[in-house]
C-alpha positions as CSV (number, residue, x, y, z in Angstrom):
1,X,1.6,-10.4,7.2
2,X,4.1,-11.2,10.4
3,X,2.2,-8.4,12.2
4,X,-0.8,-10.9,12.3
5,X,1.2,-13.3,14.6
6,X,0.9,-10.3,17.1
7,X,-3.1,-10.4,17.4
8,X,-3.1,-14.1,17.4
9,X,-0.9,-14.1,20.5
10,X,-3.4,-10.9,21.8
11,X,-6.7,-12.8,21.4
12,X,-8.1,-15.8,19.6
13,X,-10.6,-13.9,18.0
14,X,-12.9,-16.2,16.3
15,X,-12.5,-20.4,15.9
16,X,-9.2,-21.3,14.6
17,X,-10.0,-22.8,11.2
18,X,-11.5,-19.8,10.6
19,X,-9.1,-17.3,11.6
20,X,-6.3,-19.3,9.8
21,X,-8.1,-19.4,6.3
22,X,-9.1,-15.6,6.8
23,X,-5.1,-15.2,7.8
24,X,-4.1,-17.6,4.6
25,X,-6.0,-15.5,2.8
26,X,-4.7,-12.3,3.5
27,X,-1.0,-13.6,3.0
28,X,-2.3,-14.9,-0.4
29,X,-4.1,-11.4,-1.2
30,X,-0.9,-9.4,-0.3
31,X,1.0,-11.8,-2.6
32,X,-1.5,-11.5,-5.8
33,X,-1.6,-7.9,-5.4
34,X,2.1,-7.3,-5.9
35,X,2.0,-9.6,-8.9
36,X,-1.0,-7.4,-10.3
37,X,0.9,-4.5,-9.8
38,X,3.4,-5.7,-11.3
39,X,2.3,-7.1,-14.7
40,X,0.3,-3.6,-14.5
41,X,3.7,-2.0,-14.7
42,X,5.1,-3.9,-17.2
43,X,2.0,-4.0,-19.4
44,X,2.3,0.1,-19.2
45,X,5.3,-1.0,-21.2
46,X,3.0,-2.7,-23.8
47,X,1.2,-1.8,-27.0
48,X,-2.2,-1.6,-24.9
49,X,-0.9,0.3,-22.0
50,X,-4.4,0.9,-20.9
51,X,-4.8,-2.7,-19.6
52,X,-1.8,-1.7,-17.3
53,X,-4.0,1.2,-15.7
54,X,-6.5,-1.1,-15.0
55,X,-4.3,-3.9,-13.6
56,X,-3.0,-1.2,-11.3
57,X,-6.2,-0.1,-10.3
58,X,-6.9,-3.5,-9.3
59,X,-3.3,-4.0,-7.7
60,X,-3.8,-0.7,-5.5
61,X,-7.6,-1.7,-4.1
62,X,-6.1,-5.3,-3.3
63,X,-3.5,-3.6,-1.0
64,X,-6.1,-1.3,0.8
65,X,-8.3,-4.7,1.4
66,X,-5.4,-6.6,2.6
67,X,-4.1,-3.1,5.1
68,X,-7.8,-3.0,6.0
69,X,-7.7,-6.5,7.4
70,X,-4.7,-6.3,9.2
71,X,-5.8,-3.4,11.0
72,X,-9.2,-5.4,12.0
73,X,-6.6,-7.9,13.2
74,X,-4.9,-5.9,15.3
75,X,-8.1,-4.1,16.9
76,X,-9.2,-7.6,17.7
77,X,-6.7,-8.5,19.5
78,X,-7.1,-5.0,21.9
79,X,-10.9,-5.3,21.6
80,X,-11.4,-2.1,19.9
81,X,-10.3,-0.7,22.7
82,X,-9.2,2.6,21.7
83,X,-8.3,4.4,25.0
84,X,-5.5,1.7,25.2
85,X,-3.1,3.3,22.5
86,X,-2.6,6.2,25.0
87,X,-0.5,4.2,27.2
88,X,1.4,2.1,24.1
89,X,3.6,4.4,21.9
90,X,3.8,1.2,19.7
91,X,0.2,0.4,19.6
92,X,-0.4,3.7,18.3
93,X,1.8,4.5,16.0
94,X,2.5,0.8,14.8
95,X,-0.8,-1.8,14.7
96,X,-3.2,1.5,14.6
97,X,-1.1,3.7,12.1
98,X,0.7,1.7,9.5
99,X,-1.9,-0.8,8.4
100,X,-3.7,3.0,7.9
101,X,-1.6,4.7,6.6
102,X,-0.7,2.0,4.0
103,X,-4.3,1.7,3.0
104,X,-4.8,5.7,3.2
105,X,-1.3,5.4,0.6
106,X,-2.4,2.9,-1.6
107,X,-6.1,5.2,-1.9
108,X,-4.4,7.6,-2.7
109,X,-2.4,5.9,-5.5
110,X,-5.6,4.5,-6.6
111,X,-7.2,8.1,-7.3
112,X,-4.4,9.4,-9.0
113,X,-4.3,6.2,-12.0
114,X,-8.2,6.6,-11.7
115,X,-7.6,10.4,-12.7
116,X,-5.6,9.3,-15.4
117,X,-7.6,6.5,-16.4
118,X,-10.4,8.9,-16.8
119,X,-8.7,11.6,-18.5
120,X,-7.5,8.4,-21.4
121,X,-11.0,8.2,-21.7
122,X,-12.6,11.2,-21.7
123,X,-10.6,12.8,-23.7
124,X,-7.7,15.6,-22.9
125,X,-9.8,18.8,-22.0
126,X,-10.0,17.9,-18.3
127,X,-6.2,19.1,-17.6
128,X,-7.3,19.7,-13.8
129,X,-6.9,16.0,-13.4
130,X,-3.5,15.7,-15.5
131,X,-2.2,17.8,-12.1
132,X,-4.4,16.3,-9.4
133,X,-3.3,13.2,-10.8
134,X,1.0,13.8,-10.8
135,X,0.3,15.0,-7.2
136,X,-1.6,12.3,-5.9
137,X,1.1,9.9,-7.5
138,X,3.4,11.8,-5.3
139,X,1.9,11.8,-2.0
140,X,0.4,8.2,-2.1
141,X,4.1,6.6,-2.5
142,X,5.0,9.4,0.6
143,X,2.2,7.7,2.8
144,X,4.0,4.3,2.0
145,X,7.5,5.7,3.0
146,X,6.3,7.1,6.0
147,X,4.3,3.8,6.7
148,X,7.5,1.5,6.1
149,X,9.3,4.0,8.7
150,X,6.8,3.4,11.2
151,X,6.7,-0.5,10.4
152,X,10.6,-0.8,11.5
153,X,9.2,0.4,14.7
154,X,8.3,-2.5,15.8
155,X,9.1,-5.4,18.0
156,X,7.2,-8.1,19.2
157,X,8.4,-9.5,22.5
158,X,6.2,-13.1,22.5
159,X,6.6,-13.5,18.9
160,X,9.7,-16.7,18.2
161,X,12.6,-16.5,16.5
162,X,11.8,-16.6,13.7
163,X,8.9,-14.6,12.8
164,X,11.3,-12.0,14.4
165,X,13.6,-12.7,11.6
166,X,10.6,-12.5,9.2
167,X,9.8,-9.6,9.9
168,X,13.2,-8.2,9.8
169,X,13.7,-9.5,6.4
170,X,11.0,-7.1,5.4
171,X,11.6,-4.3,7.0
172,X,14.7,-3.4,4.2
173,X,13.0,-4.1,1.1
174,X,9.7,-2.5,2.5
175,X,11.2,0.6,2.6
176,X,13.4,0.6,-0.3
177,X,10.5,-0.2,-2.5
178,X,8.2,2.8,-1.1
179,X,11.5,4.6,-1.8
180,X,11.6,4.0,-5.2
181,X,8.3,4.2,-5.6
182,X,8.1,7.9,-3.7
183,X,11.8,9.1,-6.1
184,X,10.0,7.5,-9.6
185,X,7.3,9.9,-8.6
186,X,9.0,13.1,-8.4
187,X,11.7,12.6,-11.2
188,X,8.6,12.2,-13.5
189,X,6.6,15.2,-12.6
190,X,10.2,17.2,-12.7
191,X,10.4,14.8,-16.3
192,X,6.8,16.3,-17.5
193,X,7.4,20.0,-16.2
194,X,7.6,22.0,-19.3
195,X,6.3,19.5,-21.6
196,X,2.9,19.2,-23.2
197,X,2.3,15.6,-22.4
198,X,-1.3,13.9,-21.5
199,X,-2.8,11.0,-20.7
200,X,-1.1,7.7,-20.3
201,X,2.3,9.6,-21.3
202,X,2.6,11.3,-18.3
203,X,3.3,8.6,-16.4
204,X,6.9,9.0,-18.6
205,X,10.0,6.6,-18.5
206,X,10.3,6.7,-14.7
C-alpha cells in the first residue's frame, strides 16, 4: 500500500476524495484479505475443513483485486505510457512487475485450491488435478518470493520519512512470509510423495 504514495506524487489522477476512498479502500482490502486467508488456514484445522478452501479462495482473489489496483495506480501516474519503462530499470521491474507478478502469484495459488476444491467434490478419480494442484501450490508462493525480491528494490526519492520507513518495515516480513509460504509448499509435496493421500489431505501438516 506505501507504493501508492509513489503515483500520488506522479499524477493526481482523478478528484481527491475520490482517489483517497479508492486508496482507503485498497489498504482495507489488502488488510481483509490476509485475515480471510488466515481464518481459511486455521479453519483447514477444523472439523469442516472445506469452509477453509473456500475462505482461501476468497483470500487469494482479494489479493489479485488489490495487486490489480496498485498496478492501475502506478500506470496512472506514467499515463500508460509504456515506452517509459525502457529508460527506468525501477519502473519496470518494480511498479510494472511486482503488483504483476503478485497477482499472477496469488492466480496461481487460487487454481491450485480450486483444483483441490474440485477434486473434494467431485470425487477422487480425477488424480490429474491432485498433481496440477501440489504444483501450482508450488509455483504461486515462487511468484510471491520473487515478487517480495523485486519489491526491496525500491526507493522512492520524493516520498518523506516516513513512508520510507513504512515501507521498510515491510520489506522483511514480506519476504519472510512468501518464504514460508514457498518452503510449506515443497516440504508437503516431498511429505505426500509416496503416500496415497487425496483431497483436502494433501494439503498435509505443513
Amino acid at each position: 500500500m506505501v507504493k501508492l504514495a509513489s503515483a500520488r506524487e506522479n499524477r493526481m489522477y482523478g478528484p481527491r476524495l475520490a482517489r483517497n476512498r479508492g486508496e482507503y479502500m485498497n489498504a482495507g482490502l489488502c488488510v481483509f484479505a490476509a485475515i480471510v486467508l488466515v481464518g481459511g488456514f486455521v479453519a483447514e484445522l477444523s472439523k469442516e475443513p472445506k469452509s477453509g478452501l473456500v475462505l482461501l479462495l476468497i483470500g487469494l482473489l482479494l489479493i489479485m483485486v488489490v495487486n490489480l489496483h496498485d498496478l492501475v495506480a502506478h500506470l496512472a501516474g506514467i499515463d500508460y505510457r509504456f515506452p517509459l519503462m525502457g529508460f527506468d530499470t525501477q519502473l519496470a521491474l518494480v511498479v510494472f512487475a511486482v503488483p504483476v507478478v503478485q497477482a499472477s502469484g496469488a492466480l496461481l495459488s487460487f487454481f491450485g485450491i480450486l483444483f483441490l476444491f474440485i477434486q473434494e467434490y467431485k470425487g477422487y478419480g480425477h488424480f490429474k488435478l491432485e498433481r496440477h494442484a501440489l504444483n501450482l501450490l508450488i509455483a504461486g508462493p515462487a511468484l510471491w518470493v520473487l515478487g517480495s525480491i523485486h519489491n526491496s528494490c525500491q526507493i522512492y526519492e520524493r516520498a518523506d520519512g516516513h513512508v520510507q520507513i513504512l515501507q521498510q518495515s515491510v520489506h522483511i516480513p514480506f519476504l519472510m512470509g512468501s518464504s514460508l509460504f514457498l518452503v510449506g509448499s515443497i516440504l508437503n509435496i516431498h511429505e505426500q510423495a509416496g503416500r496415497g493421500h487425496h483431497g483436502l489431505k494433501l494439503l498435509g501438516k505443513t
